[in-house]
N, C-alpha and C positions, 0 to 999 in steps of 0.2 A: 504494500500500500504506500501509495508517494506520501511525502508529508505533506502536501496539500488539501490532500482528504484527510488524514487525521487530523487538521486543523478545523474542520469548518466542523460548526454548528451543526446540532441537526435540528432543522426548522421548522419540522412536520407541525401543525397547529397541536395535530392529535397527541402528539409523544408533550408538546409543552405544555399543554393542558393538563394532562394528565399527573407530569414532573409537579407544577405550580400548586395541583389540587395535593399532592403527597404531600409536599412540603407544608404547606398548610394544616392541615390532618397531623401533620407529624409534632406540629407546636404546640395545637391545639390538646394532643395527646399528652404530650409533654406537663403541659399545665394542667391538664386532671388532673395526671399523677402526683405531681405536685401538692394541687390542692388537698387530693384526697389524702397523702404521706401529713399532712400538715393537719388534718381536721382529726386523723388517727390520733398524733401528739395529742391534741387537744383534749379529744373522748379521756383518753389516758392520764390525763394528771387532772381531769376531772373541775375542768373551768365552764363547762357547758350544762344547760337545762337539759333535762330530759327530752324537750322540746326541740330545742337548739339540735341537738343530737339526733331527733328525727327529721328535721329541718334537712339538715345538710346529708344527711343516709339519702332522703329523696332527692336532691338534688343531685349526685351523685351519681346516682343509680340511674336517674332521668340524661343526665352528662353522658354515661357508658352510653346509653342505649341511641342516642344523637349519633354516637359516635359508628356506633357496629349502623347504622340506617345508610352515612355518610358514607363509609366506605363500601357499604353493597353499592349505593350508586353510584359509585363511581370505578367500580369493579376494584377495586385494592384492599388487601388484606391485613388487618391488624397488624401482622411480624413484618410488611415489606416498609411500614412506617419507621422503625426501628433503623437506625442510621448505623452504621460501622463505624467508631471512632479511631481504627487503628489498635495500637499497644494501649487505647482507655477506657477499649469496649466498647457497648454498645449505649446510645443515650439512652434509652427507654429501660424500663427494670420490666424483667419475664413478668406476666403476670399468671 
């Protein structure tokens, strides 16, 4: 392959589409996990209402289920959002 072709972009709308919506999906994922690692703390040292506590369960649970809808439409599976960081692994934690 010359090096001119492995230089160029590849343009297809469909592939950037696609790339744009992963990446997306993949932030958004990102900051579940987050929220959710964070509202766990929280449950656990016991600063939340009962309330609170079902509050954010359903939120949560409503947040996954966004998420598994998003990526049926857009044909992309939970593990392809998950990024290879090299020797720092991967960003998203297994669920």
């Amino acid at each position: 392959m010359s090096d001119e072709k492995k230089n160029r972009i590849d343009a297809d709308p469909e592939n950037v589409e696609r790339s744009l919506v992963s990446l997306v999906l993949t932030v958004v994922e990102l900051l579940r996990q987050l929220m959710e690692r964070q509202a766990l703390r929280r449950v656990d040292h016991g600063d939340l209402t009962d309330a609170k506590v079902e509050e954010i369960g359903q939120t949560l649970m409503h947040l996954d289920a966004r998420m598994e809808e998003l990526c049926d439409h857009f044909g992309l599976e939970r593990r392809e959002l998950n990024l290879d960081l090299g020797p720092l692994g991967h960003l998203l934690a297994e669920e």
